[in-house]
Structures are given as C-alpha cells and as structure tokens.
C-alpha positions in Angstrom: 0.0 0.0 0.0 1.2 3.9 -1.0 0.1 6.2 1.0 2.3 9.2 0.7 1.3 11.8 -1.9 4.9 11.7 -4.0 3.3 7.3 -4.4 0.5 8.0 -5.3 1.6 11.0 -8.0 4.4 8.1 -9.1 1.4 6.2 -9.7 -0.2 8.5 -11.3 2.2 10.6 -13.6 2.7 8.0 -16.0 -1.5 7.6 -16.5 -2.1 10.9 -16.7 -3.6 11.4 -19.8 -4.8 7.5 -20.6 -7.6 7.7 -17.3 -9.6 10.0 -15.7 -8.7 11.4 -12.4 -9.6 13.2 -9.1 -8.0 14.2 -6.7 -9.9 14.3 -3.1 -8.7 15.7 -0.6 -9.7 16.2 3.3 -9.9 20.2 3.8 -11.9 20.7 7.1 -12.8 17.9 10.0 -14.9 18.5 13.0 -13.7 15.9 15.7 -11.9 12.8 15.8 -11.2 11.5 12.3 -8.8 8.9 10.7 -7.5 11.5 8.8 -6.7 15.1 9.1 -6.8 18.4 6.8 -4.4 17.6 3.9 -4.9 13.8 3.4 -5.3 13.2 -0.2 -6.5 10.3 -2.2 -6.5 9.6 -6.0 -9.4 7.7 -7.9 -9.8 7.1 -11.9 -12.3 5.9 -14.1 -11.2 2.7 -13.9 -12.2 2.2 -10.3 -8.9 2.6 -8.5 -7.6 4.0 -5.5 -4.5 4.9 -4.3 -4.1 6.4 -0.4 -6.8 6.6 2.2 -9.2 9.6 4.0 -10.6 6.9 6.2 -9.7 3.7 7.3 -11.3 2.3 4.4 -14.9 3.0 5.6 -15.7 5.9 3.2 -13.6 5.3 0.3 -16.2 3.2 -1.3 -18.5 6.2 -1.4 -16.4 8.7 -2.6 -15.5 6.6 -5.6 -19.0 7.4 -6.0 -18.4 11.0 -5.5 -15.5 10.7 -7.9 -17.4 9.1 -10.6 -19.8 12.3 -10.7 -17.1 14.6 -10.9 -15.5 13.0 -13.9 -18.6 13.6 -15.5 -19.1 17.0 -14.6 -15.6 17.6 -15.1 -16.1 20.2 -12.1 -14.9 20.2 -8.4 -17.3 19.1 -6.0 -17.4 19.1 -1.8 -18.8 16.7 0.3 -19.5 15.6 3.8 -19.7 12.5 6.0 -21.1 13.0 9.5 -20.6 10.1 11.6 -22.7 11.5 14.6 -25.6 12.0 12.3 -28.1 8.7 12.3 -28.7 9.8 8.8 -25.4 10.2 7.2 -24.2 7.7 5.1 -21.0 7.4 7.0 -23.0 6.7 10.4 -25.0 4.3 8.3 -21.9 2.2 7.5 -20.6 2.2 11.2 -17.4 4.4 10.9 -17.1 4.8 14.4 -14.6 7.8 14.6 -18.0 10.2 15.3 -16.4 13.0 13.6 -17.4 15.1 10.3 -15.1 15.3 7.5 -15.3 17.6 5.0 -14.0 16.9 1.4 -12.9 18.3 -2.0 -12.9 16.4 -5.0 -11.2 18.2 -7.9 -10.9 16.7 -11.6 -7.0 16.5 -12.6 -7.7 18.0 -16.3 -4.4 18.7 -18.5 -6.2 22.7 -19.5 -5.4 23.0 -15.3 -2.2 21.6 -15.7 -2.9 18.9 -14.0 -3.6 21.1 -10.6 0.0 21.5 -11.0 0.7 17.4 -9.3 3.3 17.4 -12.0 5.3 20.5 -10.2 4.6 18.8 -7.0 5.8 15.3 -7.7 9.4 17.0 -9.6 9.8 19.2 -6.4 9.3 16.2 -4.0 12.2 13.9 -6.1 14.6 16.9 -5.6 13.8 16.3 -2.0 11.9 20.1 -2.1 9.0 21.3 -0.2 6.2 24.0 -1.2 2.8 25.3 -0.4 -0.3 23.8 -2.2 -3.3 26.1 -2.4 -6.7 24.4 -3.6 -9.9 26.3 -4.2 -12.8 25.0 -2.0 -15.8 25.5 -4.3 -18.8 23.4 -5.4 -20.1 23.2 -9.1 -16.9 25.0 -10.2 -13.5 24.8 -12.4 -10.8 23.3 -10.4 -8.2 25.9 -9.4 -4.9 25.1 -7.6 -1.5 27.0 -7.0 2.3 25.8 -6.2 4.3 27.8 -4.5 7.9 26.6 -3.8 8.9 29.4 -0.6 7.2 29.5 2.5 6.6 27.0 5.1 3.6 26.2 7.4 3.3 24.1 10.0 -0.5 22.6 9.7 -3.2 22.6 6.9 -5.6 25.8 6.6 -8.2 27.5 5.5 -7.3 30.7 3.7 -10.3 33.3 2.5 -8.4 35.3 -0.7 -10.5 38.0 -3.0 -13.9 36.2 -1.5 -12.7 32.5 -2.4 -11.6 29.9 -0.3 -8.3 28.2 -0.1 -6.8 25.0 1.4 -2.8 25.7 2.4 -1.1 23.0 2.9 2.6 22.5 3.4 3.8 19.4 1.2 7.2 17.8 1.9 9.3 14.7 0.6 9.0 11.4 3.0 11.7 10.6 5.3 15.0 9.9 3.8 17.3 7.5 6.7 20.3 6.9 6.4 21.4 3.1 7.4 25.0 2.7 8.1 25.9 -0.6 8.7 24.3 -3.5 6.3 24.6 -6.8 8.3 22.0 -9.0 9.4 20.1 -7.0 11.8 19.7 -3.9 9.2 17.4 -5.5 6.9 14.3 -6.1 8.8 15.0 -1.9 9.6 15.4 -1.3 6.1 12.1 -3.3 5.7 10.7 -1.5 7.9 11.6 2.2 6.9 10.2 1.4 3.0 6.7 0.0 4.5 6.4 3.1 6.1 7.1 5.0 2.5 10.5 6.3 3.6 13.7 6.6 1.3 16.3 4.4 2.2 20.4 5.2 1.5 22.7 2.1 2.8 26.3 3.0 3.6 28.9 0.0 4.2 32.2 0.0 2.7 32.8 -3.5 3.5 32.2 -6.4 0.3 30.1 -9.2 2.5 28.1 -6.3 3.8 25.1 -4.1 2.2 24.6 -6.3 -0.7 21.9 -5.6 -2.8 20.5 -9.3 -3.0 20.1 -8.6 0.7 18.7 -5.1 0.6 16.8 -5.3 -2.5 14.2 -2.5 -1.6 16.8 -0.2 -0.7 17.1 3.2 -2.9 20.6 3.9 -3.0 23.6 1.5 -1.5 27.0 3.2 -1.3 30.1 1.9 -0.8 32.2 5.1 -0.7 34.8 5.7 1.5 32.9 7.1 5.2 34.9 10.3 4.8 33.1 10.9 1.4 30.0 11.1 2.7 30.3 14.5 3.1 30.8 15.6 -0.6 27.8 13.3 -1.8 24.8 16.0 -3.1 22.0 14.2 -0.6 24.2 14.7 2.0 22.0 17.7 3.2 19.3 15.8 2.3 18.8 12.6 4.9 16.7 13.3 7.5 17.8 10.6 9.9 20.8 8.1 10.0 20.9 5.2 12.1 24.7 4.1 12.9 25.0 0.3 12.9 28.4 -0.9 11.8 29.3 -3.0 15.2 32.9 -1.4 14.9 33.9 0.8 16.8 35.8 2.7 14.4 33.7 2.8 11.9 30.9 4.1 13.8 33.3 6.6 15.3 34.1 8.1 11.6 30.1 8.0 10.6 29.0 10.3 14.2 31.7 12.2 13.5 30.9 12.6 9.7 27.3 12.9 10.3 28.2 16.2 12.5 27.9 18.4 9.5 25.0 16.8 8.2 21.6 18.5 8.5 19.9 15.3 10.6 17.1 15.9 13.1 17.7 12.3 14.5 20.9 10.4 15.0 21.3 7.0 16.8 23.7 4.7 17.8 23.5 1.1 18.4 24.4 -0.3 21.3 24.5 0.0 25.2 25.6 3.7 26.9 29.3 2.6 27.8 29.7 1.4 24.2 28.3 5.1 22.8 31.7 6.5 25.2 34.0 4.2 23.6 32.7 5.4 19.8 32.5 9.2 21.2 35.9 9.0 22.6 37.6 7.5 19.2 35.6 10.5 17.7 36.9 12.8 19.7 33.7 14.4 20.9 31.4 15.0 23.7 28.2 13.9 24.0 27.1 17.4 26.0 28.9 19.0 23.3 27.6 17.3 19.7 25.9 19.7 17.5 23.8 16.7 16.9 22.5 15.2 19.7 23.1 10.8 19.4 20.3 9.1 20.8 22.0 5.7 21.9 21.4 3.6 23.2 18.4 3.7 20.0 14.7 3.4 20.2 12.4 2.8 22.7 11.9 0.8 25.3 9.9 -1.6 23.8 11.3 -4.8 25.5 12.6 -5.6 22.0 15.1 -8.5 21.9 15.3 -9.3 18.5 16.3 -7.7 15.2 12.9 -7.3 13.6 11.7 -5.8 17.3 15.1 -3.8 17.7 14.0 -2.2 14.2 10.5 -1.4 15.4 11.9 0.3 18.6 14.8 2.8 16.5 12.2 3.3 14.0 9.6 4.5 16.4 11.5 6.7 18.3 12.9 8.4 15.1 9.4 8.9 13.6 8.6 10.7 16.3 11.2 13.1 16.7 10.6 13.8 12.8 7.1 14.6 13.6 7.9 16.5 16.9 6.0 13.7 19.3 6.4 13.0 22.4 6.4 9.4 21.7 4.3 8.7 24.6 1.8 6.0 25.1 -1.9 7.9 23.7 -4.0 6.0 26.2 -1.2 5.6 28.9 -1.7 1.5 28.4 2.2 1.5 29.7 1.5 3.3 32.8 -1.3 1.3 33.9 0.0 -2.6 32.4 3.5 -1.3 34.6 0.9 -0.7 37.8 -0.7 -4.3 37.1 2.2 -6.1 37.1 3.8 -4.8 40.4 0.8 -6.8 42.3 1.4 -9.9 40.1 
C-alpha cells in the first residue's frame, strides 16, 4: 500500500492522460477523524484507489463522488457526519464520530494537471512547497504551487472572496542506514513499508549487498569520509549508525556532525556510545547533533525485527515532533498491574 502523496503521483504521472482522475482531498474535520486536513486520495475511471481519507470506511462512497465529478468535469465538496443517524457514513458504522469535510477536484491537462506534475518533480529533488486548492462546489478546479514559505499545519485561507486549502507538502523521510549486516534488513524493511527513502552506507564487500537489501534506494560503498561531498548529503533526515565497529561508527558520528539530521542514533549500550565518542573525539554534552543511543524505545525488544520497530519508532517521532508517549497511557497502567502480580 502507498500512501504518501509523492506514491501515489508516481502512480499516477505516467497515466495521466490514458484515465480519468480526481483528486480528493480532506480540507476541514470536526472531531476525531482517521484523517486530518491535507490527506489526499487519487481515484480514476477505472475504479482505483491509491491512499486513504478513512480507514477504508468511506472510500467506497467517494469513488461514488468521484465518478460524478468525472462527468461534470467540475470540483465538488462533500460531507460525511458520523454522529448524524442519517449520514451515510454513520449508516456504515465508521465509528470515529467525527465530520469530515472533502474536495474532489478533476485532474484536467487545461489546469495543468492542478500542477501534481510540479509537486511530484519538487518532492524527487527532495523540495518542499505550499499547495493552495480552491474549495468550491459546481466550479472549475483551481490550484497554486508555491515553492517558498513554510507552514506548520493545513488551513483554510479566505483570498478575494474565495476559499483556499494551504497545505505545506514535503518529501518522506530519507534515513540513512550505516551498517548492512544481518540486523539492518528487517530496519530497512521496515523504513520502506512506512514510505521512507532508504540510502545504505557500508564500505565493506560481504556487507550491504543488494541481494540482501533489494528494496533499498541507494547503496554506497564510498569511502565514510566521502560522505560529506555526496549532493544528498544535506538531504537525509535521519541516520541510524550500525556498523558493530567501533571505528567505523566513530568516523560515521563524526561525519554525520555536518550533516543537516534531526535524529541520530547509535547502536548499542551507553558505555559502548563513550567508547565510539571518545575514538571520535567528541562529547556527547557538546555534539551539535544530539546521538540518541542507546536507539529506540523501550519496547522490551530483543530481536532484530523488534530492535528495528523500537529505533524506527523513536525516530518517527522526533521527525514529527511527538512526544512518543503511550496515547491511552496503556504502559503506565499494564507497569501498575504487574507490580501486584
């Protein structure tokens, strides 16, 4: 399954022109909801569907919606209400309770092609914009693509009487794996089901082969101290150092310094992390990049595929500024049970 919008345009960009398409996206919910402002969805005339506004409750119906707008060839809004006994999306048991609000817009090559095209070049050069789409019913789809400026959530903009969706669109995750043994292919395999962009560093032959790491996106084999000079060095948004040599992973923290990272770990337990820092000559107080090691959350993980889980989780949240704590505070109360078992 694709879910992130530079899939789905992947998916569609080659198609373009030989189906009909819409694009539907979610521009306004009114309490909880599967998803939020900016999810979008594409649909053609032959039936399909790539991405999700629901958790597959609604999507049925909207095809529906889509179908009419091919037609029309014009944009059209709807709404599901799932606290409403007579809304179709109560009717088929959604549960979320909320109201989502959508735009479907025809993807017509006289709009150039609500300018996905732009969008889907920009996010392959790792690039990040603001998409403005005009919510109106009955009307010719208008969008805009603007490649400065920066918000942090989805909005509603009201511009010479008309109304705008804003929302910021950036590239998925790019992580940075160095190390290829064993125990980095169930995180590689992890990192692409999630829609990330994966770049394997290990100099060494038996290690980061591509029969072992064959959904990988780049492999290098560079010498560590190269790293630097490569043009996506700027570009990875994470790196997870997993050599299991001390030296090596001394060179890549050290390396990775200068990079523009938000999250850096390092495998391995705390007195390990002194021995790498100390062979790197730096200080952990001191890093312009803080290491998280030893990686992940505590998850209890013991093996690989868990391990992976753990580094994974903790790095998606820092990438999305979470807290990374539990939502119903599950832990807290399963850690209270056990102390009177």
């Amino acid at each position: 399954m694709f879910n992130h919008l530079k899939q789905l345009l992947d998916i569609w960009y080659p198609q373009r022109d030989s189906q009909l398409w819409v694009l539907a996206t979610v521009y306004k919910t009114q309490g909880p909801s599967y998803r939020k402002p900016g999810a979008m969805m594409l649909f053609n005339d032959l039936g399909q569907q790539y991405g999700l506004l629901s958790g597959g409750c609604l999507e049925a119906d909207i095809q529906v919606q889509a179908a009419k707008v091919m037609r029309s060839q014009q944009s059209l809004t709807v709404c599901y209400d799932g606290s409403d006994e007579d809304d179709i999306s109560f009717q088929l048991g959604i549960g979320c309770g909320g109201t989502v609000y959508i735009l479907l817009q025809p993807i017509q090559s006289a709009q150039n092609y609500l300018n996905l095209g732009e969008i889907r070049d920009h996010l392959a050069d790792h690039g990040q914009g603001q998409y403005w789409q005009l919510v109106d019913e009955n009307s010719v789809a208008q969008s805009r693509w603007h490649t400065s400026g920066c918000i942090e959530q989805p909005r509603l903009v009201e511009q010479d009487n008309q109304c705008w969706l804003v929302t910021n669109i950036k590239p998925q995750p790019h992580i940075l794996v160095l190390g290829g043994g064993v125990d980095a292919r169930p995180l590689v395999s992890l990192a692409k089901g999630l829609g990330w962009t994966v770049t394997i560093w290990d100099s060494r032959p038996a290690n980061g082969r591509r029969e072992y790491f064959m959904t990988a996106d780049t492999i290098l084999d560079c010498p560590i101290e190269d790293l630097i000079y490569r043009p996506d060095f700027q570009q990875w948004n994470a790196a997870v150092v997993m050599c299991h040599n001390l030296d090596m992973d001394a060179l890549a923290i050290k390396a990775l310094q200068a990079s523009s990272v938000a999250y850096l770990a390092l495998l391995g337990p705390l007195a390990r992390q002194q021995q790498v820092l100390q062979l790197a000559q730096l200080d952990a107080a001191n890093c312009r990049i803080p290491i998280a090691g030893p990686a992940g959350l505590d998850l209890g993980a013991e093996l690989p595929e868990g391990i992976a889980l753990s580094i994974l989780a903790e790095c998606h949240g820092v990438l999305q500024r979470a807290n990374g704590e539990s939502l119903s505070g599950a832990l807290t109360d399963f850690a209270e049970t056990r102390r009177f078992l």
